[in-house]
matplotlib code that plots the C-alpha trace (Angstrom):
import matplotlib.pyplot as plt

x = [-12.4, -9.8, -9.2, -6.6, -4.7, -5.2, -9.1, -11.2, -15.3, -17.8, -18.7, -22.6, -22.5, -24.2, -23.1, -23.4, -23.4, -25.8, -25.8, -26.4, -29.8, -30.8, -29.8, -32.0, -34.7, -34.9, -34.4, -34.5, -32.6, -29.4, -30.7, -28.9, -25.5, -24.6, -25.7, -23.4, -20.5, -21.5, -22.6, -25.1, -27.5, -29.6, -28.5, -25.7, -26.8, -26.6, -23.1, -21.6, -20.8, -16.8, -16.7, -17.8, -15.8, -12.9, -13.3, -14.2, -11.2, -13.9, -13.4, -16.1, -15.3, -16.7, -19.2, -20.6, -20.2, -22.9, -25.3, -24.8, -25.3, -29.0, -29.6, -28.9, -31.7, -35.4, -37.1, -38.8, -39.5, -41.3, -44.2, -43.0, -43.3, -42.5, -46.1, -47.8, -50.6, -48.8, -50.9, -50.9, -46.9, -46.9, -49.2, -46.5, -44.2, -46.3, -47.3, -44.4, -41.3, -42.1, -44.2, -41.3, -38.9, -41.3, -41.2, -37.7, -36.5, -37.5, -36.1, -32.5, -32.0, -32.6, -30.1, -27.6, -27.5, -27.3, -24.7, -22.5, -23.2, -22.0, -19.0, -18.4, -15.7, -13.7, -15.4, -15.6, -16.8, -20.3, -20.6, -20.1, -22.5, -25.1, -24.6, -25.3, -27.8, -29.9, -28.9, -30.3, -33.9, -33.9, -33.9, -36.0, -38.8, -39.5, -38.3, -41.6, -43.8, -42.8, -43.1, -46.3, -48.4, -46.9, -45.2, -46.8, -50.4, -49.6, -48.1, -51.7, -53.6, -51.6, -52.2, -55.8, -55.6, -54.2, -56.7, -59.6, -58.5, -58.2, -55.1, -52.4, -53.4, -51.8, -48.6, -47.4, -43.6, -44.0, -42.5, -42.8, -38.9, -38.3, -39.4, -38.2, -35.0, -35.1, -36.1, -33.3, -30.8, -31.9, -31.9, -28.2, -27.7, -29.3, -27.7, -24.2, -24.9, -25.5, -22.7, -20.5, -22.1, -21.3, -17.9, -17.6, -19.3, -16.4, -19.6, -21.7, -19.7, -19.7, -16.2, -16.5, -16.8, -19.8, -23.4, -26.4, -27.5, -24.6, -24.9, -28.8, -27.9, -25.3, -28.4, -30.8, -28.6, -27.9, -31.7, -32.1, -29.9, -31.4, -35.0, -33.3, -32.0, -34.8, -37.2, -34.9, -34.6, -38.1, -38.5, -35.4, -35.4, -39.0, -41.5, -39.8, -38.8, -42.4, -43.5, -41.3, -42.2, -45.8, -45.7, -44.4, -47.3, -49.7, -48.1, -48.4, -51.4]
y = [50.1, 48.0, 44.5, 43.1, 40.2, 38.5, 39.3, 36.0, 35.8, 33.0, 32.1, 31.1, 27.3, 26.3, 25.3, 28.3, 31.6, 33.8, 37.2, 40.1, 40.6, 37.4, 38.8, 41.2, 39.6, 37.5, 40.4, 44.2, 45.8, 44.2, 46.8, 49.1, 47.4, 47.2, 51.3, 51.6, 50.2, 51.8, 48.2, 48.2, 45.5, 46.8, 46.8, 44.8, 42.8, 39.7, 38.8, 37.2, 39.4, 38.4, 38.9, 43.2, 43.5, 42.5, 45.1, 47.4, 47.3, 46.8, 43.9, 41.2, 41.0, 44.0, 43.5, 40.1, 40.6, 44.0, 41.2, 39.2, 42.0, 42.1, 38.4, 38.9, 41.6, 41.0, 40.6, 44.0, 43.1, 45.2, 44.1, 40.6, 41.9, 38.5, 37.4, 40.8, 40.2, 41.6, 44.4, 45.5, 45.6, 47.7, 50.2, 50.6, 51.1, 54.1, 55.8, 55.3, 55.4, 56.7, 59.8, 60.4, 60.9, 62.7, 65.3, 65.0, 66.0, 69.4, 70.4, 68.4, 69.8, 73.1, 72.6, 70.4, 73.5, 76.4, 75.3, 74.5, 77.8, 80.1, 76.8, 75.2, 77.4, 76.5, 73.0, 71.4, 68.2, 70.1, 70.9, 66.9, 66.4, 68.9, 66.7, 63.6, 64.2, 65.6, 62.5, 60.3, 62.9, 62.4, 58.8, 57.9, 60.0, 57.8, 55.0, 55.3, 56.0, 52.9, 51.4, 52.8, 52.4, 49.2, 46.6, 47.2, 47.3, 43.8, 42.3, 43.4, 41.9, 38.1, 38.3, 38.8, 35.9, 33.6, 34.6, 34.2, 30.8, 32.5, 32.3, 34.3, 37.6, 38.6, 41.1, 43.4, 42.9, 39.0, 37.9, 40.0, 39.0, 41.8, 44.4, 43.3, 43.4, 46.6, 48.0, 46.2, 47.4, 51.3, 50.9, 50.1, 52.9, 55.2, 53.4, 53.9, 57.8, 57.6, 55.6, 58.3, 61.1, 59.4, 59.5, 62.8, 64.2, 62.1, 60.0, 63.2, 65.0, 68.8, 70.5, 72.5, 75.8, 74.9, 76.8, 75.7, 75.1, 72.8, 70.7, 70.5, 69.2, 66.4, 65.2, 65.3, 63.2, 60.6, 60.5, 60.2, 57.5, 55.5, 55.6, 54.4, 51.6, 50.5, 51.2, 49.0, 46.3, 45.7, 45.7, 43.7, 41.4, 40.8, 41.9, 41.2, 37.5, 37.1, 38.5, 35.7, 33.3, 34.0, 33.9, 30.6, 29.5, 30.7, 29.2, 25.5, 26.4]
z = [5.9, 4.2, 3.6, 6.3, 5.3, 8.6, 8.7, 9.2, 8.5, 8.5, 4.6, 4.4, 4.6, 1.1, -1.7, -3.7, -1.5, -1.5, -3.3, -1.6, -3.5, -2.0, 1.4, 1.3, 0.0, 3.0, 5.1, 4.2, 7.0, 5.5, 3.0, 5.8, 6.5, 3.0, 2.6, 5.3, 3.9, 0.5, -1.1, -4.1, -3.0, -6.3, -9.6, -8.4, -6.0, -7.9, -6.8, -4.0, -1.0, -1.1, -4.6, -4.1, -0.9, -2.7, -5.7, -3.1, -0.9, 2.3, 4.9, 4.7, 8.4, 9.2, 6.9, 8.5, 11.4, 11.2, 9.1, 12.4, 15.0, 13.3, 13.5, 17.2, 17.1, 17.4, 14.3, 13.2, 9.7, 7.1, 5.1, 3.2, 0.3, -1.5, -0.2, -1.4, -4.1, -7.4, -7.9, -4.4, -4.9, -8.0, -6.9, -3.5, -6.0, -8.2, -5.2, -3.2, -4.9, -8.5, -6.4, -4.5, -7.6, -9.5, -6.8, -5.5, -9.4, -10.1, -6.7, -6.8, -10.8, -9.6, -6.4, -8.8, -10.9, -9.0, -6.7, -9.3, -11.2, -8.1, -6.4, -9.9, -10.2, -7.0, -7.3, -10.9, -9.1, -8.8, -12.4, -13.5, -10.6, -12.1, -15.7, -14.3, -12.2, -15.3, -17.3, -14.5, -14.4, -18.2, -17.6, -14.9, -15.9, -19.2, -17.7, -14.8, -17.9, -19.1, -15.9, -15.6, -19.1, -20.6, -18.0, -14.8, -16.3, -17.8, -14.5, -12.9, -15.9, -15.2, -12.0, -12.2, -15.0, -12.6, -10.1, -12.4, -14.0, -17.6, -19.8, -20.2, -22.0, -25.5, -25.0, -27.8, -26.9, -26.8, -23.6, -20.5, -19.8, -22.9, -21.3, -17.8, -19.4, -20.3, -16.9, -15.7, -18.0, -17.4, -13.7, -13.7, -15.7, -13.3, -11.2, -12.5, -12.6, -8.9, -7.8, -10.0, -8.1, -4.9, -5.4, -7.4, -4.1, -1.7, -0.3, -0.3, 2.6, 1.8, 2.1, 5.9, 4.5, 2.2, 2.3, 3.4, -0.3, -0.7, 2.6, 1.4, -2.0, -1.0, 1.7, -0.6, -2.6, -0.2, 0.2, -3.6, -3.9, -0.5, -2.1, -5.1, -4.2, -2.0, -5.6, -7.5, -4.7, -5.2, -8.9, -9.9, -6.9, -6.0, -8.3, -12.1, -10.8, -9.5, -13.2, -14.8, -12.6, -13.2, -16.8, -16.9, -14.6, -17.0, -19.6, -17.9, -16.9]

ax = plt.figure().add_subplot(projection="3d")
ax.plot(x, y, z, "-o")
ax.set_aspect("equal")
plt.show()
């Protein structure tokens, strides 16, 4: 949908808006609008809703007035996961969303590649979706590792210092905001990758004449790129802020 000139919406009345991270932080099935309207309430969810409608050519209109259609609703909320114990938050993350890419990969590379080997041809589109698609694989799975043996471990062993009354333990990479930082920086790069397939693959909607392999590829996409966003949600909105915020606890402590 297009901006309209004459299109009027009610601006959140503070002083500094919020950003569409902190939307849905306070509630996750904004998560869904902004899906909807093809929003990245992710890796770049740290800007003002006006400000990505406008690069986006969408109507904030439209836009608020779905974010106010769920206010209307009865609350149905999912856990709070900005009151979930730290280590009860990073193991949802392992064994929900890291266990879910780990096995969505080998089947999407194998699907990414052979329909572009036998409709690359007739659609080059597939062949740039096959490449980027691997470059997000490569990425993620040493990026979970990561995840997995160094940061996470140590966001488990502050928590367990703050709940113990000891201090803050030693780190090898100083500061946990260094390798936060990191995280961050590779998850808008996956991040990127997906957003290019989205539009390589015209929102992933498969041309009518496509085969079953193809229409199950561009789902599976879609699918990819929803648990995505929800995995990233939580790690650079809730649970790396929390980290920070913790580490300076200690610290005062």
């Amino acid at each position: 949908m297009t901006i309209s000139q004459e299109s009027t919406y009610p601006l959140p009345i503070a002083e500094k808006p919020l950003t569409i991270a902190e939307m849905v932080v306070a509630d996750y099935r904004k998560a869904e609008v902004f899906r909807q309207y093809g929003i990245d309430y992710c890796c770049g969810g740290k800007k003002p809703l006006e400000e990505v409608c406008l690069k986006k050519n969408i109507d904030p209109a439209a836009v608020w007035q779905a974010l106010q259609n769920l206010d209307k609703q009865a609350e149905n909320l999912e856990e709070t996961w900005t009151d979930m114990p730290l280590q009860g938050l990073t193991a949802h993350i392992v064994g929900t969303h890291h266990q879910y890419v780990l096995q969505a990969l080998p089947m999407l590379n194998e699907l990414t590649t052979k329909v572009a080997r036998v409709h690359g041809e007739r659609h080059p589109e597939l062949i740039e979706i096959a490449r980027h698609f691997f470059n997000i694989s490569q990425e993620l799975q040493m990026h979970m590792q990561k995840e997995e043996n160094i940061l996470f471990p140590f966001i488990e062993k502050m928590a367990a210092a703050w709940q113990e009354e000891r201090p803050l333990p030693p780190a090898m990479f100083g500061s946990v905001s260094n390798p936060i930082r990191m995280m961050e920086s590779e998850h808008e790069s996956a991040g990127n990758e997906m957003e290019i397939i989205r539009q390589l693959s015209d929102h992933f909607t498969p041309p009518a004449e496509a085969c079953t392999s193809y229409r199950v590829l561009f789902a599976k996409l879609e699918e990819f790129e929803r648990d995505l966003h929800r995995h990233v949600h939580l790690e650079n909105n809730i649970l790396f802020p929390r980290a920070l915020q913790l580490e300076q606890q200690l610290h005062q402590a």
